[in-house]
C-alpha positions as CSV (number, residue, x, y, z in Angstrom):
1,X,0.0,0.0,0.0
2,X,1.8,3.5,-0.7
3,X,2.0,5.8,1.3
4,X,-0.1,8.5,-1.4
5,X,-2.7,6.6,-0.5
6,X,-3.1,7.8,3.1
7,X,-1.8,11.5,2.3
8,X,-4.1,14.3,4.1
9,X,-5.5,15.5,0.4
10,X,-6.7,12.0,-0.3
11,X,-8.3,11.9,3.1
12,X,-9.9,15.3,2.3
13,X,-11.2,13.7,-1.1
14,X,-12.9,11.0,0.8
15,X,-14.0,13.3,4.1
16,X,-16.0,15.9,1.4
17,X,-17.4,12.5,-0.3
18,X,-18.8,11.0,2.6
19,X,-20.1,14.7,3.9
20,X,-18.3,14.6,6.8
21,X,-18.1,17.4,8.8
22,X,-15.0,19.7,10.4
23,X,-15.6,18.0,13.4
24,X,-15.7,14.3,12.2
25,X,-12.7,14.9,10.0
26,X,-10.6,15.9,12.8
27,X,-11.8,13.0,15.3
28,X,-11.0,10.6,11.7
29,X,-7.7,12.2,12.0
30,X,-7.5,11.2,15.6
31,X,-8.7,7.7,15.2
32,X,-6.2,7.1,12.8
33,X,-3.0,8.6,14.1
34,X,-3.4,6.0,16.8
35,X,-4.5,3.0,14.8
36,X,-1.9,3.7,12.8
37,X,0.9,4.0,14.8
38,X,3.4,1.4,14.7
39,X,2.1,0.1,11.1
40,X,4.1,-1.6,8.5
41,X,3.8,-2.5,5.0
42,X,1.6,-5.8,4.5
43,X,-0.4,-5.2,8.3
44,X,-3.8,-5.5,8.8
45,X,-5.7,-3.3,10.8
46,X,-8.7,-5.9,12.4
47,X,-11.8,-4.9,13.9
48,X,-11.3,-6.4,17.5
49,X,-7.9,-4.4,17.9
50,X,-9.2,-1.2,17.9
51,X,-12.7,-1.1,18.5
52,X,-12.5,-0.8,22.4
53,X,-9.3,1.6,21.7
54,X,-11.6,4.2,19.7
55,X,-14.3,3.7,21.7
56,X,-12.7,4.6,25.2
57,X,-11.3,8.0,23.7
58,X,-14.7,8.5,21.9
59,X,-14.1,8.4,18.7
60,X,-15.8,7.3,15.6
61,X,-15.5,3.9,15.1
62,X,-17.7,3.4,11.5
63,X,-15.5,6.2,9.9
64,X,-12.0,5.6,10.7
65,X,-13.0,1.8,9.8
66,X,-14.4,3.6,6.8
67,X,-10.9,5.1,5.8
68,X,-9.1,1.6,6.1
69,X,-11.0,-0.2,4.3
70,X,-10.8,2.3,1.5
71,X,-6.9,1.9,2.2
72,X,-7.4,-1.8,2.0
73,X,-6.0,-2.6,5.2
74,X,-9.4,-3.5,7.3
75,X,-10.3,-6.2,8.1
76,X,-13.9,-7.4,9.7
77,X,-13.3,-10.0,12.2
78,X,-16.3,-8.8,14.5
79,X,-18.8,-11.3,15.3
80,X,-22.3,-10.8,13.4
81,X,-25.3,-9.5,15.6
82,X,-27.2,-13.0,14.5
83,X,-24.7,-14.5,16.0
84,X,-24.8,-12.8,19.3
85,X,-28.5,-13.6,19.8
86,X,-28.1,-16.6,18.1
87,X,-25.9,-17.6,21.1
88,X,-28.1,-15.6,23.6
89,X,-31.3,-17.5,22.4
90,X,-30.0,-21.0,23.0
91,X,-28.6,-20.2,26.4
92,X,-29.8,-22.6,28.8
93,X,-30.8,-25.7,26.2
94,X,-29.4,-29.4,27.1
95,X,-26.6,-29.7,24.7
96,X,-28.3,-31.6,22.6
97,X,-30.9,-30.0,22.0
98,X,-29.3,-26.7,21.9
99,X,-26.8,-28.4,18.8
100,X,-30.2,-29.0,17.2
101,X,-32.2,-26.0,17.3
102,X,-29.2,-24.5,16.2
103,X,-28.7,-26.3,12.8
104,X,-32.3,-25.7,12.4
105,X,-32.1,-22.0,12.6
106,X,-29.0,-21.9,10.3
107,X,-31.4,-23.8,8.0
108,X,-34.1,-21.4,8.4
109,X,-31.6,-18.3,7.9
110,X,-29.4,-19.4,5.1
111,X,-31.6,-22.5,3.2
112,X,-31.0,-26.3,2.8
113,X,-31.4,-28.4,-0.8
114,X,-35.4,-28.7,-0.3
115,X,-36.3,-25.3,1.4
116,X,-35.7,-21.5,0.6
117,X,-34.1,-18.8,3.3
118,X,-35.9,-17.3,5.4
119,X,-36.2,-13.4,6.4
120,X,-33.9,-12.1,9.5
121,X,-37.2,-11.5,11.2
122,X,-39.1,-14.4,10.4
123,X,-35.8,-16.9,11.7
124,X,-36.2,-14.7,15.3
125,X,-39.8,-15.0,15.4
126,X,-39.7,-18.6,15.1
127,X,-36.7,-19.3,17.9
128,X,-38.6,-17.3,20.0
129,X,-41.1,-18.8,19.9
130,X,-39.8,-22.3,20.4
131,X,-37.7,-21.6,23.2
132,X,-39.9,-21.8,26.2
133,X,-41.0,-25.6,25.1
134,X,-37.0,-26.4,24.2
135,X,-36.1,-24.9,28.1
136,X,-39.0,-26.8,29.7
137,X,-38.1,-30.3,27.6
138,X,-34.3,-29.8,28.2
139,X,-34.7,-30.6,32.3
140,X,-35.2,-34.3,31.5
141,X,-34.1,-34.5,27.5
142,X,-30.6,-34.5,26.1
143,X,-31.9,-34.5,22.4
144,X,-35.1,-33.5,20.5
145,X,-35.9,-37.5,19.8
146,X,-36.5,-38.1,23.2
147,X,-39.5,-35.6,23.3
148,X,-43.3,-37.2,22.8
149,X,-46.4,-36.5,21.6
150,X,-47.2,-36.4,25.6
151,X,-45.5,-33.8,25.9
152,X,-46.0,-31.5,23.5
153,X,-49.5,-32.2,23.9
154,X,-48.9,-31.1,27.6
155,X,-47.0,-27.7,26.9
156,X,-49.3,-26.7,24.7
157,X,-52.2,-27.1,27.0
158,X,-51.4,-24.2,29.1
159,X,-51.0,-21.9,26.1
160,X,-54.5,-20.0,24.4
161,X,-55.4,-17.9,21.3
162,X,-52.2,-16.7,18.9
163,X,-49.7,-17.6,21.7
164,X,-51.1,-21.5,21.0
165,X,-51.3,-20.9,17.1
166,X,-47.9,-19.5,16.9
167,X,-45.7,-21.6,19.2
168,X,-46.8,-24.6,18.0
169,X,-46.6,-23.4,13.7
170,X,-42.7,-22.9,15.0
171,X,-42.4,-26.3,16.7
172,X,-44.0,-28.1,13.9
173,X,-41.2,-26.9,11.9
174,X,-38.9,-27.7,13.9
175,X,-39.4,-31.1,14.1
176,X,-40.8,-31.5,11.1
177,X,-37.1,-30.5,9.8
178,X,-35.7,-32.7,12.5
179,X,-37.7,-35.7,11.2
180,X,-36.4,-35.3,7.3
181,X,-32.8,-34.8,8.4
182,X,-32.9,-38.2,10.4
183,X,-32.2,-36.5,14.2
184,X,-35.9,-38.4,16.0
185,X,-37.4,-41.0,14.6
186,X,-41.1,-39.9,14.5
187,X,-42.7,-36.3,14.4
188,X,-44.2,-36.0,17.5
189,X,-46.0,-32.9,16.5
190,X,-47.6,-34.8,13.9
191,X,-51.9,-35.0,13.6
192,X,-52.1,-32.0,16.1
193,X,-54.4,-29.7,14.6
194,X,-53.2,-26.1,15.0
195,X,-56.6,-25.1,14.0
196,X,-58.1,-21.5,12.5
197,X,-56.7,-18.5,14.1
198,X,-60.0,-16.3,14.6
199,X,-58.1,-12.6,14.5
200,X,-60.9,-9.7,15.9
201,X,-61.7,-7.1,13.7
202,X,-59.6,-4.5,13.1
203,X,-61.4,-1.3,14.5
204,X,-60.9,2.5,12.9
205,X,-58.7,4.9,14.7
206,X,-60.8,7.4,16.4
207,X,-60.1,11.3,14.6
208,X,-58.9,12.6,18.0
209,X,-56.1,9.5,18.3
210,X,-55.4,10.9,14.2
211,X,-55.2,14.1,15.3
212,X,-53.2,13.7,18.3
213,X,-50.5,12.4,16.0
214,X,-50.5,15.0,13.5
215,X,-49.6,17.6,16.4
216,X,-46.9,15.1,17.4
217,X,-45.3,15.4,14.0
218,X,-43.5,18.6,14.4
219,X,-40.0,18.7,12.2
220,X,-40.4,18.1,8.4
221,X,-39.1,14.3,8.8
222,X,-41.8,13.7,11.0
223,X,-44.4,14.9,8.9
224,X,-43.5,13.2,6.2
225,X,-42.7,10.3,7.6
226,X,-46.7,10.3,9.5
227,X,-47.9,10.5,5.8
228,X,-46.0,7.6,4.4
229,X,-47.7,5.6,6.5
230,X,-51.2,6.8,7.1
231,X,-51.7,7.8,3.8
232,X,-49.5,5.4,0.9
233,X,-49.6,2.9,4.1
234,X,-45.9,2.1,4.2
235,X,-44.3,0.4,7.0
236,X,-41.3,1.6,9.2
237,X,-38.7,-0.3,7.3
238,X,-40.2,0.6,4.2
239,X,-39.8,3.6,5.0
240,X,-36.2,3.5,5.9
241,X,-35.3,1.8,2.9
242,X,-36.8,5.0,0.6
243,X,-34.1,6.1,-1.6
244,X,-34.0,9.9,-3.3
245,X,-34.2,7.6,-6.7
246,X,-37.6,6.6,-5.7
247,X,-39.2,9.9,-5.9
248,X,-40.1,11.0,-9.8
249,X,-41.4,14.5,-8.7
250,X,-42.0,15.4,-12.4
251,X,-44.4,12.7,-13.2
252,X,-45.9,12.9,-9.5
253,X,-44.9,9.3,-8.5
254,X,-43.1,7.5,-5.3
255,X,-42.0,3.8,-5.5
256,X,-42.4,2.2,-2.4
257,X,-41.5,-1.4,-2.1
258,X,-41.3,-1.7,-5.7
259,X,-44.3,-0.5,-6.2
260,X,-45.0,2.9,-7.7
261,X,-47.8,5.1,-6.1
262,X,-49.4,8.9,-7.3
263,X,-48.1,11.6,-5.3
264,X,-51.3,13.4,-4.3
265,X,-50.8,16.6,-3.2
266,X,-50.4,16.8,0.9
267,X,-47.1,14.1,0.3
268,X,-46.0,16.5,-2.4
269,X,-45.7,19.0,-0.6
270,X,-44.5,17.6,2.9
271,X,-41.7,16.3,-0.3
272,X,-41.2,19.1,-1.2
273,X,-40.6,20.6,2.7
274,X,-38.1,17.8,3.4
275,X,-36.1,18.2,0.7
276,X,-35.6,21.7,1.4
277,X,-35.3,21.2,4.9
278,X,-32.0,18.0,3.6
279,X,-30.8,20.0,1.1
280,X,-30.1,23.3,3.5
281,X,-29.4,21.1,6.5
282,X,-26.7,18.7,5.4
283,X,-25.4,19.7,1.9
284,X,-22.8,18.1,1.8
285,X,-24.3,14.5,2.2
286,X,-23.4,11.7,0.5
287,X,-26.4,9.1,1.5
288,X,-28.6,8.3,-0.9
289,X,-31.6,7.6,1.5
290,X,-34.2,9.5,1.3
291,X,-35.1,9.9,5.0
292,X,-31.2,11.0,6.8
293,X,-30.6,12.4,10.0
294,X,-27.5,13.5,12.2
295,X,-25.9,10.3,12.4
296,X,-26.8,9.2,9.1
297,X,-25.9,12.2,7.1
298,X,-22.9,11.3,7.3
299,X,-22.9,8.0,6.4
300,X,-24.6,5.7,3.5
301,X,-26.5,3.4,5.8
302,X,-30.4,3.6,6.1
303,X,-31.7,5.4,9.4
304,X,-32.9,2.9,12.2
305,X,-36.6,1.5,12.4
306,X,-36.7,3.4,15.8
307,X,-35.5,6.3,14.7
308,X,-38.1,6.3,12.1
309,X,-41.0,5.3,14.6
310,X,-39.8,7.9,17.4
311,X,-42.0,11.2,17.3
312,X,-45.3,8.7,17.3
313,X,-44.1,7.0,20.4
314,X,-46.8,6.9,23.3
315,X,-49.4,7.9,20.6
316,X,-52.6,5.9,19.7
317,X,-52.0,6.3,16.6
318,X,-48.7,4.7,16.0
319,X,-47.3,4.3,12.5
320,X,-48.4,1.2,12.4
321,X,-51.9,1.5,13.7
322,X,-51.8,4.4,11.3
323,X,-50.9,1.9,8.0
324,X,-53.4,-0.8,9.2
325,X,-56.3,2.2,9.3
326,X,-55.4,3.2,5.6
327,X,-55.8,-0.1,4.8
328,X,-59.3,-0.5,6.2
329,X,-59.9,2.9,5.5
330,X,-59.4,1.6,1.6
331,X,-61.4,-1.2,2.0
332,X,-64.4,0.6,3.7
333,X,-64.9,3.3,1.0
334,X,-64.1,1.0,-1.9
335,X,-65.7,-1.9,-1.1
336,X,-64.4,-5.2,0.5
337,X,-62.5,-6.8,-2.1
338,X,-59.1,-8.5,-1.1
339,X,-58.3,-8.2,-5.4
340,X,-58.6,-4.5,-4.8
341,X,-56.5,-4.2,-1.7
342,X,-53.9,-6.8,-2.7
343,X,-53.7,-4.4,-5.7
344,X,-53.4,-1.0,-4.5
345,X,-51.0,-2.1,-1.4
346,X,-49.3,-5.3,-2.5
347,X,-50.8,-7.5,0.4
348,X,-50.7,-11.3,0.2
349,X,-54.3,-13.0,-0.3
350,X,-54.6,-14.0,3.3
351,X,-53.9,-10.2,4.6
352,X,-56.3,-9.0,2.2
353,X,-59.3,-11.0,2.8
354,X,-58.4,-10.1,7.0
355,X,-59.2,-6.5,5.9
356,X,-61.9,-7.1,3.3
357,X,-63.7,-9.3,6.2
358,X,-62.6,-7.0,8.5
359,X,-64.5,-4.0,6.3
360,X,-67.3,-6.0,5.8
361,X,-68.2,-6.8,9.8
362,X,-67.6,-2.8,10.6
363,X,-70.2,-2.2,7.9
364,X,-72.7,-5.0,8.5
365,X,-72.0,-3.2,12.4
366,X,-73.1,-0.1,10.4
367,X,-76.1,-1.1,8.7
368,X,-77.7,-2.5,12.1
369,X,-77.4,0.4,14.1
370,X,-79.0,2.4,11.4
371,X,-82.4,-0.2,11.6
372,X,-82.2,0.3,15.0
């Protein structure tokens, strides 16, 4: 690596690239006089060595890792986050059974020869859920072939409603993937009905709880960001994940999800305010998102679900209350037709017909109150 390479104009170069500020360019400067010191030609700089330096003296750990491995010199030998709670989740287990519901996650996660990945989420949701049977069962169990019908039959007694449906979806999988890979030598999840998940009606928000959120939203993000999802019904990470080549403000259209909406004219505008508001506040940016804020600015990461979600915290009308209410708002007004909904929002048959039948209790509710 020569030494041009790491000379203060290049540094500049990359600094007014990224957007970094006076401030974050010095502290880079800082970060990497001291990771630096001592280095020789053909060393590499690893994650693990210097994260607990930087962080002790403050200093910015994503942007001086930022400048190494633009120097070619980084290496990433920190340990994943699904790894952490992978490890976190099967604290506890009888070895075992721990090895097991740990191949089966991986499996889940990253795919096997007869069954496609899963999402992040989805592989959480499902260890989750399974956990409290895999504690219970690992007091007298070594391995997953040891549990019975019995017993699951027995856990699942004391569970009711979605807790019931859920857990035992997930433990069906499990040992359904435990049978086919030849780890117990019958399915003792097998013939146990999960049965119909009855899910209430989804109730309107109440105007007050609406507006209570609209005086919540007080910054430009916020606004926009309330509108995204009560009006074009996008979800937090949707949200996020909004890039500035998404918008077509010419032809009055946003893609959201891969699917392209109208701009009608209140998200226009509170468009319009934000990009004003981005363009004047960090100039200098060099994230693409659409949606940046102090920490991101001066990166080219995506701001955080919570960040996103923050000014409608402690409301009624949360974003996502506020998403599930456009939804049913659509399917009130136009009718109760999961073709219609699935093709305005993009939902999957079974979320549209929970709206349409949703829609169509609230207005059979409707019609019988007027008799009376």
């Amino acid at each position: 690596m020569r030494r041009d390479r790491w000379s203060l104009s290049w540094r500049i170069w990359l600094a007014e690239t990224r957007g970094w500020g006076r401030n974050i360019r010095f502290a880079v400067n800082r970060g990497l006089a001291l990771v630096l010191t001592g280095y020789v030609e053909g060393d590499v700089i690893r994650h693990t060595e210097i994260f607990a330096l930087l962080r002790a003296l403050d200093l910015p750990v994503s942007h001086t890792v930022t400048v190494l491995d633009q120097m070619g010199i980084f290496e990433d030998d920190s340990q994943p986050s699904f790894e952490r709670w992978l490890a976190e989740r099967l604290e506890g287990l009888a070895p075992g059974i721990r090895s097991e519901a740990e191949r089966w996650t991986r499996v889940l996660r990253d795919g096997g020869p007869r069954s496609l990945p899963r999402r992040e989420g989805t592989v959480w949701l499902y260890l989750n859920r399974v956990r409290p049977a895999l504690l219970e069962w690992s007091n007298p169990y070594d391995h997953l072939r040891e549990v019975t019908r019995d017993d699951v039959l027995n856990y699942i007694k004391t569970l009711h409603g979605h807790q019931r449906h859920d857990q035992l979806v997930a433990l069906r999988s499990l040992f359904t993937w435990a049978k086919r890979s030849g780890l117990i030598f019958r399915n003792p999840t097998s013939r146990i009905k999960v049965g119909q998940y009855e899910y209430a009606v989804l109730q309107p928000l109440a105007p007050e709880q609406v507006d209570r959120s609209v005086a919540a939203a007080t910054t430009p993000a916020t606004r926009l960001i309330l509108a995204l999802a009560a009006v074009h019904a996008a979800r937090v990470a949707q949200i996020a994940n909004l890039m500035l080549d998404d918008l077509d403000i010419g032809n009055r259209r946003l893609t959201i999800a891969g699917r392209v909406r109208p701009l009608d004219d209140l998200t226009l505008k509170l468009l319009l305010d934000w990009l004003e508001h981005r363009r004047s506040r960090w100039p200098n940016t060099a994230n693409l998102h659409l949606l940046i804020n102090n920490q991101t600015a001066t990166k080219t990461s995506r701001a955080s679900n919570h960040w996103i979600s923050a000014s409608m915290r402690g409301q009624d009308a949360i974003l996502e209350r506020l998403r599930v209410d456009r939804q049913l708002e659509e399917a009130l007004t136009h009718g109760p037709d999961p073709l219609h909904l699935a093709e305005v929002f993009g939902l999957d048959e079974k979320t549209a017909m929970r709206y349409a039948d949703s829609a169509r209790a609230l207005l059979k509710q409707g019609a019988e109150q007027q008799l009376r």
